[in-house]
N, C-alpha and C positions, 0 to 999 in steps of 0.2 A: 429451673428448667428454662424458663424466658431466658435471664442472663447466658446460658448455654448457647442460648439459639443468635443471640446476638453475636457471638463471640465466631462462629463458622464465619469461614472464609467465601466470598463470593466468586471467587478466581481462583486462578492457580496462584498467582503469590500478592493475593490481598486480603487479606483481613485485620480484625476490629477489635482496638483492645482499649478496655475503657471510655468506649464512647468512639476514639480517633481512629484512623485508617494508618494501618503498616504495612507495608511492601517487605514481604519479607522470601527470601529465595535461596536454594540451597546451592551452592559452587558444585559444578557435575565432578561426577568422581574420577573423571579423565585428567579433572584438573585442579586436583586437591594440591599439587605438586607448586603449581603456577600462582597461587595466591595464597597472601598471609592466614585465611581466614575462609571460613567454610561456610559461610553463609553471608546473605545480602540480607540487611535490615535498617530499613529508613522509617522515618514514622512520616507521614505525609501531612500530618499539622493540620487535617484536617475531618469535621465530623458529617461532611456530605459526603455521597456516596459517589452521587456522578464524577465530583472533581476528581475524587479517589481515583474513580476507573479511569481518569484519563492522564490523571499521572503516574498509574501504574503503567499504563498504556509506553508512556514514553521512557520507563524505566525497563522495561520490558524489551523496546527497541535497543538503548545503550546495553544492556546485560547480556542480549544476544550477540550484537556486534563484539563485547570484547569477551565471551566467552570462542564466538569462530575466530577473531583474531589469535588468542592464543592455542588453539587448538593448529592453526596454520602454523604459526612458530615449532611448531612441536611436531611438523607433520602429520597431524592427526587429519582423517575426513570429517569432514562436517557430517552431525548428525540431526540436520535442524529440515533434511529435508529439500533446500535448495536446488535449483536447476545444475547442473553440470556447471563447469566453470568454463566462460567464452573467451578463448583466444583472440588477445587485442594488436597483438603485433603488426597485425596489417590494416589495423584499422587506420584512417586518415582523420584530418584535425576536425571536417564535418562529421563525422562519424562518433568522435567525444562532444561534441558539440552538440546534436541532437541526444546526445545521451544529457546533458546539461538541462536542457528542456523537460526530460522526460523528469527530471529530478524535481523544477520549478512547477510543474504541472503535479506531482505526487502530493509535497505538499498544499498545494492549492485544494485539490480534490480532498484531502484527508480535513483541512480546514473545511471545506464545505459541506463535508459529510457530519463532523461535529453538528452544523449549526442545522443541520435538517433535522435533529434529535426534535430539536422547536419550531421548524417551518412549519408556517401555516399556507394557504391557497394563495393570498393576495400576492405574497413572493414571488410564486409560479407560474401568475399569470401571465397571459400575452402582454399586459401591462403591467408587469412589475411595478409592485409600491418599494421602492428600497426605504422606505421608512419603519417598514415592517422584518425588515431583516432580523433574525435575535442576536441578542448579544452576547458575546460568551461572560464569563464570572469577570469578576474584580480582579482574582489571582492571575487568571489566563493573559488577561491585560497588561498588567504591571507585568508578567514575565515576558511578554511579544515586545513592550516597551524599550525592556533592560537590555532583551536579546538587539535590538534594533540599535540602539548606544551601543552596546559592543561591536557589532560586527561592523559598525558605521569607523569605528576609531583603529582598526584593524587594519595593518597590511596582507598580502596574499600571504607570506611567509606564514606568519602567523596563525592564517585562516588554514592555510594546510596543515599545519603542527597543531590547530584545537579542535580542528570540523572535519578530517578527515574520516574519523572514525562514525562519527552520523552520519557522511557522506554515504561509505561504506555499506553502512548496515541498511540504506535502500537499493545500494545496487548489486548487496546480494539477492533480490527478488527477482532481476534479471538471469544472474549467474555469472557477470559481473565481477572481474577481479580488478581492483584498482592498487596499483604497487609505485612505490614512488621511485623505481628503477624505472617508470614509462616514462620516454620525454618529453610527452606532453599533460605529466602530470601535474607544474604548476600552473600553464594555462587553462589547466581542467579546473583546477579549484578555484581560480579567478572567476570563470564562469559558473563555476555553485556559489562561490562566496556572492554573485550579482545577482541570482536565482533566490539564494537565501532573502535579499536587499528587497527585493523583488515583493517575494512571496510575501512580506513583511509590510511593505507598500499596497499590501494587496487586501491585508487583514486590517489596517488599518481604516481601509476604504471602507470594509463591510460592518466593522466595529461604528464608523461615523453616519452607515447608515446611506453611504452616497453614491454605494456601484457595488461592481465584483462580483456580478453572478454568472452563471453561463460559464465557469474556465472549461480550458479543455480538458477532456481525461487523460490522463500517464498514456491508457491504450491506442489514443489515436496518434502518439505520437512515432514516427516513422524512423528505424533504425535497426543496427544488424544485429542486435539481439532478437530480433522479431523471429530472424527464421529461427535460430535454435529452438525458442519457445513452441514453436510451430511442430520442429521435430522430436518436441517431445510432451505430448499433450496431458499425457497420465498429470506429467508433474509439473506444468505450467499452469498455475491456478490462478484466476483472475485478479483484477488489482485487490490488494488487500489494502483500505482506509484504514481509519481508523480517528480518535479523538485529541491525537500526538501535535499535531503542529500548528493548526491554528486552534488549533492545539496550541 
């Protein structure tokens, strides 16, 4: 009966087999068609829970983005829930531009949400000890590291052919279509790929213990998705963090 109980999943696609944490996810049946293989199964290599939950977290993120990717190919609607999809046509180059921001600021806020799992007081105070900042794991480290040397040796081409699709999958929380028929889509990715640089610079700060508290929220930042969200309240739900990126 223990070994039973050990073995239940704490999530929708996490659970414990033998000790270690697997991600394991079933391909929706819209799109048995679109992929070799009917289910998602990674073993996560590791037997803590938290880390688990937070790279499920960010498996979670990529699985959603390219399940709605090929459902768009297909002309399927997304059934994940999303805001309406915003007409960008007329949008001007500030207008992606603060959308850029809002993206640097997401993961900012989802890093800083992780590390309140462990904030204590002295953080919060009027006088911040940044000595007392937590740290995230070992793993979280070396992967913010590795991700930091990639993107650093990368041109824009590049960064729009490997990061578009993480791009993506936060700017469907807006409703949010990013297509690379827009012409100012590789300027747009210049601008996440420097957000990315950024937010990275940013995690390194609070990992060294030397700053980086206080970012802005994604919601304070000012742009024309705001009205859509506005005009539709049922199903603009507030920022969703999460353990994904500083994480």
């Amino acid at each position: 009966m223990c070994n039973m109980a050990v073995e239940v999943a704490i999530s929708n696609h996490l659970t414990r087999r033998n000790g270690v944490w697997q991600y394991v996810r079933r391909v929706p049946e819209d799109l048995r068609d679109v992929f070799p293989f009917t289910r998602v199964q990674k073993s996560l290599r590791t037997e803590v829970e938290r880390r688990a939950r937070e790279v499920a977290l960010d498996l979670d993120r990529l699985w959603d983005g390219r399940f709605a990717e090929a459902r768009e190919r297909k002309g399927l609607v997304s059934n994940t829930g999303e805001l309406p999809s915003i007409r960008t046509e007329e949008w001007a180059w500030p207008d992606w531009e603060a959308l850029a921001g809002w993206f640097e600021a997401s993961l900012a806020e989802e890093g800083w949400q992780a590390r309140l799992l462990t904030m204590t007081g002295p953080v919060l105070s009027k006088d911040a000890d940044f000595s007392r900042i937590p740290w995230r794991d070992d793993v979280a480290a070396r992967e913010h590291i590795d991700r930091a040397k990639l993107l650093r040796s990368m041109s824009v081409s590049e960064y729009g052919e490997t990061r578009a699709s993480f791009v993506r999958s936060y700017l469907r929380r807006l409703g949010v279509a990013l297509t690379r028929s827009d012409p100012n889509f590789l300027r747009f990715m210049a601008a996440c790929h420097a957000a990315e640089l950024s937010y990275l610079d940013l995690f390194r700060l609070r990992e060294s213990r030397q700053g980086g508290i206080g970012n802005t929220h994604p919601d304070a930042i000012e742009g024309p998705w705001r009205q859509r969200r506005a005009s539709y309240p049922h199903e603009a739900a507030p920022f969703q963090g999460g353990a994904s990126t500083d994480a």
